[in-house]
PDB file of N, CA, C and O in Angstrom:
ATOM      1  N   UNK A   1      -6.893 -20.672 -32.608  1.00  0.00           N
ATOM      2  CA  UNK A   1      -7.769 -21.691 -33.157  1.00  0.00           C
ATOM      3  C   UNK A   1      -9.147 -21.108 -33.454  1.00  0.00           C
ATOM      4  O   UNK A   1      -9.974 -21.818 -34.025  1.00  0.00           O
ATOM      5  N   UNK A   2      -9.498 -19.621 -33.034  1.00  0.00           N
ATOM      6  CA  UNK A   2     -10.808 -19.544 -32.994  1.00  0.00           C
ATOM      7  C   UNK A   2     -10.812 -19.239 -34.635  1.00  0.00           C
ATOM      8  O   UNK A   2     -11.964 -18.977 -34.981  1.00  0.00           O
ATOM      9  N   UNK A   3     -10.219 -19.210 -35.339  1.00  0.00           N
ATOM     10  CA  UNK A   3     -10.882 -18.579 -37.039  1.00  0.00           C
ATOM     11  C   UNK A   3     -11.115 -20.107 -37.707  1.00  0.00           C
ATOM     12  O   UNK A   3     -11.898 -20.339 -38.628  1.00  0.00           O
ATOM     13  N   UNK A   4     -10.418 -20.913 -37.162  1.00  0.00           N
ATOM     14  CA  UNK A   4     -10.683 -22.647 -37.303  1.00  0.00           C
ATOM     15  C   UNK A   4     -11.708 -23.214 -37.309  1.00  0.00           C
ATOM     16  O   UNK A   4     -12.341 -23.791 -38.193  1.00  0.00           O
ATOM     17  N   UNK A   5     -11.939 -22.959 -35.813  1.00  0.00           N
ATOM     18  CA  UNK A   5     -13.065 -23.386 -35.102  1.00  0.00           C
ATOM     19  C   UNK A   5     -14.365 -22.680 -36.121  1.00  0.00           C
ATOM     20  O   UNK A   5     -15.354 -23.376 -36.352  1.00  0.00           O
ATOM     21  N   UNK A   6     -14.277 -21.438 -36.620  1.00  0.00           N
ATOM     22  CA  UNK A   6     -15.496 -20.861 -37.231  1.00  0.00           C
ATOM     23  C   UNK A   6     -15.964 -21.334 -38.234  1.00  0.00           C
ATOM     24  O   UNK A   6     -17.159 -21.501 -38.482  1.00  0.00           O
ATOM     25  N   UNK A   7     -14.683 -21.687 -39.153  1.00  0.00           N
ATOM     26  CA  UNK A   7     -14.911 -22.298 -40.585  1.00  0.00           C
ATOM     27  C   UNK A   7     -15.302 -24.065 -40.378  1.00  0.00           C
ATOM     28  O   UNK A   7     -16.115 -24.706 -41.043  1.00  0.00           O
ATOM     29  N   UNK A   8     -14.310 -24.636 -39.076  1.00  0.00           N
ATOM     30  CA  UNK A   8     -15.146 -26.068 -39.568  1.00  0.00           C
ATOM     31  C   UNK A   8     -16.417 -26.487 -38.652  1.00  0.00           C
ATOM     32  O   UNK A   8     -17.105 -27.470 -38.926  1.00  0.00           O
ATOM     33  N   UNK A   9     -16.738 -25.382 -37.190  1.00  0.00           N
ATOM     34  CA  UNK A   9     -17.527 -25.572 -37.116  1.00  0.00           C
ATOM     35  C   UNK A   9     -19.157 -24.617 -36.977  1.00  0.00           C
ATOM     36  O   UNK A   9     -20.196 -24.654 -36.318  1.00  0.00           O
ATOM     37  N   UNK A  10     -18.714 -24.055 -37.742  1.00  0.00           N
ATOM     38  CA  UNK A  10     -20.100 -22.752 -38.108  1.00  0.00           C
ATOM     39  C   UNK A  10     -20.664 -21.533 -37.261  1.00  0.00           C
ATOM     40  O   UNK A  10     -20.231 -20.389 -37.393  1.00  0.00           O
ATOM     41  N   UNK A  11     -21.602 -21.866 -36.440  1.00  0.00           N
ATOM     42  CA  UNK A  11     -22.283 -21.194 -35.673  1.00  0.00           C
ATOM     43  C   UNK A  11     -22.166 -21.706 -34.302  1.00  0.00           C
ATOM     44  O   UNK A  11     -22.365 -20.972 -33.334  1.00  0.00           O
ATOM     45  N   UNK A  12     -21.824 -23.042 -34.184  1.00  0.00           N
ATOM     46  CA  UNK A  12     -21.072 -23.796 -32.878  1.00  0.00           C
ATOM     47  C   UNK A  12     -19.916 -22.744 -32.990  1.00  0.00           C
ATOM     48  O   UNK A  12     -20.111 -21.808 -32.215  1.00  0.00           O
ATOM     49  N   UNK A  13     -18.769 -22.624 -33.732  1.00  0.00           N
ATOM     50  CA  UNK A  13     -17.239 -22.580 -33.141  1.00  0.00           C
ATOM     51  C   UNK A  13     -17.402 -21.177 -32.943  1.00  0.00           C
ATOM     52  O   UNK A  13     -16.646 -20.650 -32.127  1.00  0.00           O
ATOM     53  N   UNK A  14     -18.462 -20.289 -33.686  1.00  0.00           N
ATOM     54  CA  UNK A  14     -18.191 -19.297 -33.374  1.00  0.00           C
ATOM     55  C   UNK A  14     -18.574 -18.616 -31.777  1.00  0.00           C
ATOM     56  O   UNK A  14     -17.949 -17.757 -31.156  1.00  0.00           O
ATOM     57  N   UNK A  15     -20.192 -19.560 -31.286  1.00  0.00           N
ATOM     58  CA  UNK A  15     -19.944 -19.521 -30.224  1.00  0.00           C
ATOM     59  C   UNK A  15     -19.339 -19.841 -28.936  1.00  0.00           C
ATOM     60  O   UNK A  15     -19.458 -19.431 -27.781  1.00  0.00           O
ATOM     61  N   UNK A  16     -18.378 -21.065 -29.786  1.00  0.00           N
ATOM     62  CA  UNK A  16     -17.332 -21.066 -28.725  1.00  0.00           C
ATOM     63  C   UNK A  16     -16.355 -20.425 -28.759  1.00  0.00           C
ATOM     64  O   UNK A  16     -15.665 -20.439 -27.740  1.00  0.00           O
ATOM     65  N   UNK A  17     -15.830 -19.491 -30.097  1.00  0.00           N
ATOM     66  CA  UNK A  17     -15.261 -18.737 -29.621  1.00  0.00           C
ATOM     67  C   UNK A  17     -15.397 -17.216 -28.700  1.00  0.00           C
ATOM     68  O   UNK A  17     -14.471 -16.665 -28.105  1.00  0.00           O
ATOM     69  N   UNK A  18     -16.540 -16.842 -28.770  1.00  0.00           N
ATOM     70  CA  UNK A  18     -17.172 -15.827 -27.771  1.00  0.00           C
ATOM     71  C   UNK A  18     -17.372 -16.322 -26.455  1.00  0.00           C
ATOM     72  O   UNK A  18     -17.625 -15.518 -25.557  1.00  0.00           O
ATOM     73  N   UNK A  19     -17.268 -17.893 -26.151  1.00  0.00           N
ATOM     74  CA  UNK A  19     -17.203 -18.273 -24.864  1.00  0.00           C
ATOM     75  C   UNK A  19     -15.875 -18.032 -24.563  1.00  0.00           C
ATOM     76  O   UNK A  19     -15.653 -17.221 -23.664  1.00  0.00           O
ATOM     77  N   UNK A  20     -15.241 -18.394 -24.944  1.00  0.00           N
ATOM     78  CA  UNK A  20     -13.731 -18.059 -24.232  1.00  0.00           C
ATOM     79  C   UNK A  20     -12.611 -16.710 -24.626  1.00  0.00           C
ATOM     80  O   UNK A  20     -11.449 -16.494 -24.280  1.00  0.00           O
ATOM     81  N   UNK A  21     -13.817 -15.764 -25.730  1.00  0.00           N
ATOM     82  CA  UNK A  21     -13.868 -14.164 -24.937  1.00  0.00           C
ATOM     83  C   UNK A  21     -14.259 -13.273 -23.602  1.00  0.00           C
ATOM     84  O   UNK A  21     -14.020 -12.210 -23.030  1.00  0.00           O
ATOM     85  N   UNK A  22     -15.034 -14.487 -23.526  1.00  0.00           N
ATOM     86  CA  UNK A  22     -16.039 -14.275 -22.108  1.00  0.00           C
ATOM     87  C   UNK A  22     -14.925 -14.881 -21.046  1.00  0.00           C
ATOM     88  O   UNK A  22     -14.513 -14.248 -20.074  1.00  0.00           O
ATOM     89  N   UNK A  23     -14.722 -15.538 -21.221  1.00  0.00           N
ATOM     90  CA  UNK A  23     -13.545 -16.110 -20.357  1.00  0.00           C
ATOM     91  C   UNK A  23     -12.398 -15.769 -20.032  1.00  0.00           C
ATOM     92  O   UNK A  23     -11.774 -15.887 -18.978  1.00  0.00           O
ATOM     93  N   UNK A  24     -12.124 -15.284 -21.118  1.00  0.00           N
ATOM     94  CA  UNK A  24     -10.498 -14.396 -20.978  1.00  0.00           C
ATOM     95  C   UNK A  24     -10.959 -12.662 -20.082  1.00  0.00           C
ATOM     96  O   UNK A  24     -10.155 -12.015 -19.411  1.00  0.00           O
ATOM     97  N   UNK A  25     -12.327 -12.292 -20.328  1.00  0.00           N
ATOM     98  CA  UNK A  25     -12.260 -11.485 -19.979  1.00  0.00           C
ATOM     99  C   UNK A  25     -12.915 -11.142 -18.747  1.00  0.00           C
ATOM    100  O   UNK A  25     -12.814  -9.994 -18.315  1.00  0.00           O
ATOM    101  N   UNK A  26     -13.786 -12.297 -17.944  1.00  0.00           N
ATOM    102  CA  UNK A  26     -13.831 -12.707 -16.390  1.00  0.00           C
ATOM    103  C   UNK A  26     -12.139 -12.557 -15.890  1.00  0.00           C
ATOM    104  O   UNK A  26     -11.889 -11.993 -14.825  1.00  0.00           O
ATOM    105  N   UNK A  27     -10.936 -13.161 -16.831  1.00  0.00           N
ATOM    106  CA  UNK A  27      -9.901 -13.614 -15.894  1.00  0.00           C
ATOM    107  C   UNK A  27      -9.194 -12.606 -15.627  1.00  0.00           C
ATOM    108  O   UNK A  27      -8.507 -12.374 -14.632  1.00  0.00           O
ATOM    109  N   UNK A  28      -9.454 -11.764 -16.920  1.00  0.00           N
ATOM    110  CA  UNK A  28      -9.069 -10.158 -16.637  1.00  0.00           C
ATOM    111  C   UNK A  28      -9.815  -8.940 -15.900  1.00  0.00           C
ATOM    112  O   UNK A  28      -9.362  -7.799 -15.808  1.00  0.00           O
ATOM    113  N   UNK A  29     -10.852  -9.326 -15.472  1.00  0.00           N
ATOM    114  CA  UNK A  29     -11.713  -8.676 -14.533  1.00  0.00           C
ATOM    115  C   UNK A  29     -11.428  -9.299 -13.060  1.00  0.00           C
ATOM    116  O   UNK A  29     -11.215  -8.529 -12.124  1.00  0.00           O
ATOM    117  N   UNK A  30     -11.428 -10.420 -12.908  1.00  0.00           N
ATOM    118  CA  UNK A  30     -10.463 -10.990 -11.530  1.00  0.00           C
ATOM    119  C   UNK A  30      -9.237 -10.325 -11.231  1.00  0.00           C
ATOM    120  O   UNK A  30      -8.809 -10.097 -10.100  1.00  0.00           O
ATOM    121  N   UNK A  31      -8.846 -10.110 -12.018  1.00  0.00           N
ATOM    122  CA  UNK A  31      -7.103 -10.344 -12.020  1.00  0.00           C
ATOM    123  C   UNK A  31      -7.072  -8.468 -11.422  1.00  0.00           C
ATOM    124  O   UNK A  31      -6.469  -8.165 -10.393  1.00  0.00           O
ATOM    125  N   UNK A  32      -7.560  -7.783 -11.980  1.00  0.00           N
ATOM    126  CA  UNK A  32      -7.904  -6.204 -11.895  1.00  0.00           C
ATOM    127  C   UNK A  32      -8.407  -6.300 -10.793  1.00  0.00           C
ATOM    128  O   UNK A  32      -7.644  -5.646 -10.081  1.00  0.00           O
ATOM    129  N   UNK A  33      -9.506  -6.838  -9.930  1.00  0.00           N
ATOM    130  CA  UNK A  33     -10.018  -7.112  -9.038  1.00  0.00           C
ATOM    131  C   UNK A  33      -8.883  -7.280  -7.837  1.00  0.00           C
ATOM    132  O   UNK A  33      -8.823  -6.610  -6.806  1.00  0.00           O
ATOM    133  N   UNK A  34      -8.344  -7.938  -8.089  1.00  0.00           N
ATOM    134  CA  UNK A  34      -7.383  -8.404  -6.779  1.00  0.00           C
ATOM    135  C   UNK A  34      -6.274  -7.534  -6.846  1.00  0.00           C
ATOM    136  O   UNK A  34      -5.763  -7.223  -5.770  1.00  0.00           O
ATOM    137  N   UNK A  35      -5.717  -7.001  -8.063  1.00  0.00           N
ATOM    138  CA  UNK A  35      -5.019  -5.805  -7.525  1.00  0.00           C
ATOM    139  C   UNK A  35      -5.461  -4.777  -6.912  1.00  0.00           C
ATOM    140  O   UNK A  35      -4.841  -4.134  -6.065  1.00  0.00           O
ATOM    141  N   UNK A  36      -6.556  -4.568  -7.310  1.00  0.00           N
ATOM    142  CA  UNK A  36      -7.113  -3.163  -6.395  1.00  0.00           C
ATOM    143  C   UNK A  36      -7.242  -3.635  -4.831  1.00  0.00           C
ATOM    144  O   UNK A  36      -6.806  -3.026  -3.854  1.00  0.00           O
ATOM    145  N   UNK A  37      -7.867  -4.725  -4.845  1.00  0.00           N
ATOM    146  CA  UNK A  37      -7.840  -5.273  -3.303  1.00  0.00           C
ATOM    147  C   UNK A  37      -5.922  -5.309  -2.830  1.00  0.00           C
ATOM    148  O   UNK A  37      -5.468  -4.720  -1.849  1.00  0.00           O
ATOM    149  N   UNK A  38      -5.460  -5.773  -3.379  1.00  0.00           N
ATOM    150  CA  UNK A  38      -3.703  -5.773  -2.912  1.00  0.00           C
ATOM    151  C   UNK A  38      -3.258  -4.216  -2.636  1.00  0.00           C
ATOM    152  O   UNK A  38      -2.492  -3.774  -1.780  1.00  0.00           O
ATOM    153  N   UNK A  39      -3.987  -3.554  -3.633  1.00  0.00           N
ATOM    154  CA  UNK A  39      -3.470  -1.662  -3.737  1.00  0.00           C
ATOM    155  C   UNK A  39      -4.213  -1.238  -2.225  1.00  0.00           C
ATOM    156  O   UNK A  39      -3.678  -0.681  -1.266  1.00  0.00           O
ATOM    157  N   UNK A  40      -5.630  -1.705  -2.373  1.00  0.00           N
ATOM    158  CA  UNK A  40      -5.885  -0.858  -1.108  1.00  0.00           C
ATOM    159  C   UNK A  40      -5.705  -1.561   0.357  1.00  0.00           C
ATOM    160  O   UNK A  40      -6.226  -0.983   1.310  1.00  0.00           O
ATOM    161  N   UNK A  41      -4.992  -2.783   0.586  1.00  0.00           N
ATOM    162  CA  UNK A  41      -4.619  -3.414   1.894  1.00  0.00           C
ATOM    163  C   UNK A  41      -3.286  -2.539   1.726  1.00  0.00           C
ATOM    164  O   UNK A  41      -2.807  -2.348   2.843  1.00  0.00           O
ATOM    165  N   UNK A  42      -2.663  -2.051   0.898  1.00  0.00           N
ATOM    166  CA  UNK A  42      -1.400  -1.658   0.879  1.00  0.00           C
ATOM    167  C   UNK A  42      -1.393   0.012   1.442  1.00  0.00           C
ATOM    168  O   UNK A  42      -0.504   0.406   2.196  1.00  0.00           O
ATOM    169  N   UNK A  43      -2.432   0.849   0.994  1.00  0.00           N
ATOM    170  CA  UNK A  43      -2.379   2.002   1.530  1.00  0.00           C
ATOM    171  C   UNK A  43      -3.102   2.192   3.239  1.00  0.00           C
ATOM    172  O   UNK A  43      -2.899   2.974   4.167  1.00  0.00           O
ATOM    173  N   UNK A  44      -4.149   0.841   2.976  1.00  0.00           N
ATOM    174  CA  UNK A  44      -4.196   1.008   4.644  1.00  0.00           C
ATOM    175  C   UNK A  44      -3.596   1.007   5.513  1.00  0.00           C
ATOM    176  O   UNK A  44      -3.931   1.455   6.609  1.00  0.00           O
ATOM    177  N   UNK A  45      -2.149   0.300   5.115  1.00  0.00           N
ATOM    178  CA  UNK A  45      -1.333  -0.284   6.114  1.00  0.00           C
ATOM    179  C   UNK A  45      -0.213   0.699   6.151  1.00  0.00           C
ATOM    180  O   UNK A  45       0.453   1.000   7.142  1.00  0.00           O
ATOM    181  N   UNK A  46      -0.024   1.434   4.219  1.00  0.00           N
ATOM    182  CA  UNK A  46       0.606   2.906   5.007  1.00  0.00           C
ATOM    183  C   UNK A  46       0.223   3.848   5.912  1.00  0.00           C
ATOM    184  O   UNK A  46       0.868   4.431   6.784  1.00  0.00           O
ATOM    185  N   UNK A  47      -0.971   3.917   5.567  1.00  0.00           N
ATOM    186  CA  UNK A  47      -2.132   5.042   6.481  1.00  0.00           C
ATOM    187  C   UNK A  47      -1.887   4.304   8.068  1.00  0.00           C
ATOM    188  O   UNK A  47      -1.869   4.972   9.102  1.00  0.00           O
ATOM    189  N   UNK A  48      -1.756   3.221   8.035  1.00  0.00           N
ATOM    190  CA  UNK A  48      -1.363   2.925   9.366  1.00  0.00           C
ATOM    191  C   UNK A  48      -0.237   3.290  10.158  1.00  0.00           C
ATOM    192  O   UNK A  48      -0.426   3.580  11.339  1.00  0.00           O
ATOM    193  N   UNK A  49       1.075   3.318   9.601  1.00  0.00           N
ATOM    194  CA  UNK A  49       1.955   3.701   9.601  1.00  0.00           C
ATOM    195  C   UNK A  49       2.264   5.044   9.543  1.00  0.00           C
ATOM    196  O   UNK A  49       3.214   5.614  10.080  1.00  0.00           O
ATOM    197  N   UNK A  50       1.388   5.508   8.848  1.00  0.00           N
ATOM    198  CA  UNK A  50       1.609   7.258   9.215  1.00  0.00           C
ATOM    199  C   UNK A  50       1.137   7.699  10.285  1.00  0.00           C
ATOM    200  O   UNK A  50       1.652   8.602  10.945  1.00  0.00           O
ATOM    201  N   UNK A  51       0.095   7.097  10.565  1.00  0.00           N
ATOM    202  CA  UNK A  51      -0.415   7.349  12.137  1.00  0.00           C
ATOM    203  C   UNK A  51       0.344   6.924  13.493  1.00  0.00           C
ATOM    204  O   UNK A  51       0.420   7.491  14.583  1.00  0.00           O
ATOM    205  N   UNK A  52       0.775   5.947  13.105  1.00  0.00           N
ATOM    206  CA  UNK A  52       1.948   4.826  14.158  1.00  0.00           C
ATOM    207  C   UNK A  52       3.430   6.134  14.342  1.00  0.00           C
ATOM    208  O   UNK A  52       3.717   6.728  15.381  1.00  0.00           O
ATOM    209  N   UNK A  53       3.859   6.214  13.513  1.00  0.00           N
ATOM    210  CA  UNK A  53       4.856   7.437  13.043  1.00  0.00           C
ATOM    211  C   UNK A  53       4.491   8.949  13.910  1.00  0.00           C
ATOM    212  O   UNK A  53       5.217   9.669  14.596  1.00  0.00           O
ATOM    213  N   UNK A  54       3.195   9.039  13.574  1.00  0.00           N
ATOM    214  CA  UNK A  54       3.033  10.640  14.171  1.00  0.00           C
ATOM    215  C   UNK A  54       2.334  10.544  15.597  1.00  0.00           C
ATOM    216  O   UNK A  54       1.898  11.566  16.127  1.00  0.00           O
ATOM    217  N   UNK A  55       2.191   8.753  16.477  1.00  0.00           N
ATOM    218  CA  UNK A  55       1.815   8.940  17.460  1.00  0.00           C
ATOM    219  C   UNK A  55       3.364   8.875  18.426  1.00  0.00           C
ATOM    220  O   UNK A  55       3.692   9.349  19.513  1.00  0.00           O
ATOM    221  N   UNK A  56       3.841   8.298  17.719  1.00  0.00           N
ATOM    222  CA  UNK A  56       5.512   8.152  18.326  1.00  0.00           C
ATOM    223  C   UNK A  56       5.835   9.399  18.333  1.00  0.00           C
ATOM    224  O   UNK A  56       5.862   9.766  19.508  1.00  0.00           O
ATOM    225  N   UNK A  57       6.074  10.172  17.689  1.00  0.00           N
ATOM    226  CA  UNK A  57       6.729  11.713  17.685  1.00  0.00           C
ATOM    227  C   UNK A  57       6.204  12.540  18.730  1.00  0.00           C
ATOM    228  O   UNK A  57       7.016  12.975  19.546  1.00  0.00           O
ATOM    229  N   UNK A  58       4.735  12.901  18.882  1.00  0.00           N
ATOM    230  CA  UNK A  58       4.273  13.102  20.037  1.00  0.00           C
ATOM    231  C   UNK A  58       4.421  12.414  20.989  1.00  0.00           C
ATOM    232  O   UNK A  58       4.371  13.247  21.894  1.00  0.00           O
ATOM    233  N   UNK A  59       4.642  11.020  21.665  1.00  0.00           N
ATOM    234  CA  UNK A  59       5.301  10.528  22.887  1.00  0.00           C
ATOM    235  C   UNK A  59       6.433  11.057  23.431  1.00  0.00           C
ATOM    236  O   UNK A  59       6.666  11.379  24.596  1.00  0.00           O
ATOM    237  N   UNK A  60       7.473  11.138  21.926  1.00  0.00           N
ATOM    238  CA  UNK A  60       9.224  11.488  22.104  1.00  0.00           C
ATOM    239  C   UNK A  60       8.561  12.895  22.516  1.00  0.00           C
ATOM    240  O   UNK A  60       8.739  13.130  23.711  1.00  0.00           O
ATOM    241  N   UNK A  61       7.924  13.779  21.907  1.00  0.00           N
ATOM    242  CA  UNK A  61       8.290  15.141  22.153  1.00  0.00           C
ATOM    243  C   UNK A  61       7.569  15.102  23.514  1.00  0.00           C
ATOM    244  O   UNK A  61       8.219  15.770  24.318  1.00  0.00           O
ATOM    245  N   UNK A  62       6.844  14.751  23.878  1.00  0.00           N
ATOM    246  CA  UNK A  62       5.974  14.235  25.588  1.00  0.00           C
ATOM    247  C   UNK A  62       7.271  14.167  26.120  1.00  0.00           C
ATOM    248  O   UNK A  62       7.957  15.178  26.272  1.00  0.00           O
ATOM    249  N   UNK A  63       7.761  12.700  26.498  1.00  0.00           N
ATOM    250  CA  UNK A  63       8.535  12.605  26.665  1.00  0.00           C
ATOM    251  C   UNK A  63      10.123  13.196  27.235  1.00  0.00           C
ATOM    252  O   UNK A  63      10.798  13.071  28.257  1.00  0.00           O
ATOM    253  N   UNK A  64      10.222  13.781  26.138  1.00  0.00           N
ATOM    254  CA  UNK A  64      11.850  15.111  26.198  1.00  0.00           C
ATOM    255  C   UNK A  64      11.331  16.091  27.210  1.00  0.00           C
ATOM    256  O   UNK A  64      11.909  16.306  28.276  1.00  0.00           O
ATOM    257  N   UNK A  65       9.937  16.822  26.741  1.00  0.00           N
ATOM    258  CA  UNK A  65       9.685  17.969  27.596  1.00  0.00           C
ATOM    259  C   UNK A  65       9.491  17.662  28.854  1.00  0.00           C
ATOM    260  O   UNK A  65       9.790  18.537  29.667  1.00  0.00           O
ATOM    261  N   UNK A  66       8.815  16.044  29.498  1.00  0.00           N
ATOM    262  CA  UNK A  66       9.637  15.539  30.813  1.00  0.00           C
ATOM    263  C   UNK A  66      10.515  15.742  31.232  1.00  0.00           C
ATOM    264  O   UNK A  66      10.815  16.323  32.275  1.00  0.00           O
ATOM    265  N   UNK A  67      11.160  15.218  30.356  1.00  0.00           N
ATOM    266  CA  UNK A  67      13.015  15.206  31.197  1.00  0.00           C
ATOM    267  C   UNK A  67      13.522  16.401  31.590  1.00  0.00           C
ATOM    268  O   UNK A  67      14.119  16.720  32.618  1.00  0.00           O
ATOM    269  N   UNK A  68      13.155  17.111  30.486  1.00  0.00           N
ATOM    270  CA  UNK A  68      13.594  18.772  30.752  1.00  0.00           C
ATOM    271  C   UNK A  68      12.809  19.323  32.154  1.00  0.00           C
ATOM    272  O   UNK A  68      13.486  19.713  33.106  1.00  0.00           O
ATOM    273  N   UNK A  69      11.412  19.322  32.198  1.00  0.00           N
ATOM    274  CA  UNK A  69      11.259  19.779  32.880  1.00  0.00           C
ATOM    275  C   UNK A  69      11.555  19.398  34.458  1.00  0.00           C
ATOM    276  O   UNK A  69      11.847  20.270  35.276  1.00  0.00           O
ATOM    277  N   UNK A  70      11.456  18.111  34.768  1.00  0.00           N
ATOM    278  CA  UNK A  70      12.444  17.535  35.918  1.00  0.00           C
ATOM    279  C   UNK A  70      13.937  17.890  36.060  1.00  0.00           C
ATOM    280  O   UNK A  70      14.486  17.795  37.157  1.00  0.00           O
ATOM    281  N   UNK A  71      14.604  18.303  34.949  1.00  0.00           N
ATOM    282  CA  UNK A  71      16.261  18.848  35.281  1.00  0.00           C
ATOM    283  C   UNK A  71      16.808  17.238  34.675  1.00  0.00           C
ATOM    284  O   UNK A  71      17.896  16.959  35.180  1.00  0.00           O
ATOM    285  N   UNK A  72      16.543  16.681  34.186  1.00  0.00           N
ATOM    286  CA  UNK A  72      17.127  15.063  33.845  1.00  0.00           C
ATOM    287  C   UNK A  72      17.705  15.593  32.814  1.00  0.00           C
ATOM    288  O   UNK A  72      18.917  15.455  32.984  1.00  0.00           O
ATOM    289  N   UNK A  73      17.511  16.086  31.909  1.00  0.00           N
ATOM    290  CA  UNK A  73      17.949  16.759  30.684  1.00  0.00           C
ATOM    291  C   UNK A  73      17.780  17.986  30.841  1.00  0.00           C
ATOM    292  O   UNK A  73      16.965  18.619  31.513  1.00  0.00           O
ATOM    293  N   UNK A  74      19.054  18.454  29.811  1.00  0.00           N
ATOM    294  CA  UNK A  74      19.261  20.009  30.399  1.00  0.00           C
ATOM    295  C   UNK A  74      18.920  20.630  28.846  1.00  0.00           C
ATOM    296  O   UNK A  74      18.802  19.925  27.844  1.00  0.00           O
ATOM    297  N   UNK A  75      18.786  22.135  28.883  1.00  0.00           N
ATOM    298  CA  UNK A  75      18.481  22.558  27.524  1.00  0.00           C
ATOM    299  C   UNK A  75      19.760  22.410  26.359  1.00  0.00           C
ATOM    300  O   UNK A  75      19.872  22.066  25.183  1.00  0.00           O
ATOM    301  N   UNK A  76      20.442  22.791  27.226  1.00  0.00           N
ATOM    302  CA  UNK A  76      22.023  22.105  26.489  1.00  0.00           C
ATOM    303  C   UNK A  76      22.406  21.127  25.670  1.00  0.00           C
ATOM    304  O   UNK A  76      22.778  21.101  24.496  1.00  0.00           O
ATOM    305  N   UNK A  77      22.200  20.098  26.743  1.00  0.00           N
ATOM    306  CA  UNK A  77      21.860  18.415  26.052  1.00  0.00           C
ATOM    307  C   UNK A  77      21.330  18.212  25.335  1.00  0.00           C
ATOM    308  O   UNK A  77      21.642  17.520  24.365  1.00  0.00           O
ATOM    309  N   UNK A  78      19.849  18.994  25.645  1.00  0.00           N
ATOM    310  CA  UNK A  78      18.880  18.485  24.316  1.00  0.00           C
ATOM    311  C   UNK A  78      19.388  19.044  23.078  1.00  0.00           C
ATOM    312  O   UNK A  78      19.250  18.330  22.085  1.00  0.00           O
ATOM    313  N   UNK A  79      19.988  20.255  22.919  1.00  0.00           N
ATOM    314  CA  UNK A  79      20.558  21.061  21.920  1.00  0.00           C
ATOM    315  C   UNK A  79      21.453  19.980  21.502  1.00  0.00           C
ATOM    316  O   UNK A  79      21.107  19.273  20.555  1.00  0.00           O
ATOM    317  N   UNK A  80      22.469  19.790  22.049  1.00  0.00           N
ATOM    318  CA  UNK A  80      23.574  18.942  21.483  1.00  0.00           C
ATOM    319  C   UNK A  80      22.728  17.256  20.778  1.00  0.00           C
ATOM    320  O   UNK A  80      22.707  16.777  19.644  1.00  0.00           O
ATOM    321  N   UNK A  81      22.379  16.982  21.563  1.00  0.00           N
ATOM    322  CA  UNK A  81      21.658  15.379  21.195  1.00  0.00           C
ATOM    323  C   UNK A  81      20.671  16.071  19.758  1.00  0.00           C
ATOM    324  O   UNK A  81      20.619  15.526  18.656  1.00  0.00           O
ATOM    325  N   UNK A  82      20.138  17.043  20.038  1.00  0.00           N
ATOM    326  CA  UNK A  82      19.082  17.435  18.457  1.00  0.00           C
ATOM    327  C   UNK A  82      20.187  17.842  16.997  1.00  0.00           C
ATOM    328  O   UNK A  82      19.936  17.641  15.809  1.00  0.00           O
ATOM    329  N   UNK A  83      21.548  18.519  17.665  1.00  0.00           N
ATOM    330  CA  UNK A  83      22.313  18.822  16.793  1.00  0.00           C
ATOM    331  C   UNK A  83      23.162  17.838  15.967  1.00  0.00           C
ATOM    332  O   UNK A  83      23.705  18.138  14.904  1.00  0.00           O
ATOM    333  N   UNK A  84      23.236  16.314  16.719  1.00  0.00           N
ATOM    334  CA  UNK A  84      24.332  15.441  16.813  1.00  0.00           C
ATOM    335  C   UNK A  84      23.194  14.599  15.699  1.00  0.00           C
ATOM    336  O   UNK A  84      23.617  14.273  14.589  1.00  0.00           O
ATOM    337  N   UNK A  85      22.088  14.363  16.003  1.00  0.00           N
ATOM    338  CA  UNK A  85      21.164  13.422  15.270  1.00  0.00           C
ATOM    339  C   UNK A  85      20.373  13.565  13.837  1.00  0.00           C
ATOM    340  O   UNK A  85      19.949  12.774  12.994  1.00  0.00           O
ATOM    341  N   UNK A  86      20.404  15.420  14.055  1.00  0.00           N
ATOM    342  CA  UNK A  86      20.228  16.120  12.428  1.00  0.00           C
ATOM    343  C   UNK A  86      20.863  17.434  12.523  1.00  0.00           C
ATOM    344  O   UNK A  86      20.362  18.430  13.045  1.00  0.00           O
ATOM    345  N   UNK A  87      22.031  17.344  11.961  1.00  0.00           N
ATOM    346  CA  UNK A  87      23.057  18.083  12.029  1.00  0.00           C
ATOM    347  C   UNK A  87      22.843  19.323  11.106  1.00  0.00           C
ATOM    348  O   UNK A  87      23.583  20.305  11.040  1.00  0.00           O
ATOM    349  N   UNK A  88      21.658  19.089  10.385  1.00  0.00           N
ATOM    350  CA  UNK A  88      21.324  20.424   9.285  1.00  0.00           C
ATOM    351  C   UNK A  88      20.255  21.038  10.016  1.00  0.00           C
ATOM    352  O   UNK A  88      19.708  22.050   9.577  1.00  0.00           O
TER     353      UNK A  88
END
């Protein structure tokens, strides 16, 4: 409607049509806005997870070298249980 708006109503339609250039392009500056906010709650929460991930691995490997060293687990075992779970 905006080439409408220009011809029947002059210097009005044309500034209404630059108002709702302005408008379309707030909604597209929002809209960009909140993805980046969605993108970066999203890598925090990987970054969280990578940390969550690599504090667990150090517990397990804590952990194992317990057992071993008490005799609860033998070097054997652990061999077999490491071989059985990633077999490559």
């Amino acid at each position: 409607m905006g080439w409408g708006r220009t011809l029947l109503l002059g210097d009005i339609g044309t500034q209404l049509n630059v108002n709702d250039v302005e408008r379309d392009l707030d909604q597209v500056k929002q809209y960009l806005q909140n993805e980046q906010a969605e993108h970066q709650t999203e890598v925090a929460a990987i970054n969280s997870l990578i940390k969550e991930n690599q504090d667990l691995k150090l517990y397990i490997a804590t952990l194992i070298r317990l057992l071993v060293s008490k005799n609860v687990l033998s070097q054997a075992e652990l061999g077999r249980l490491v071989n059985l779970l990633d077999p490559s």
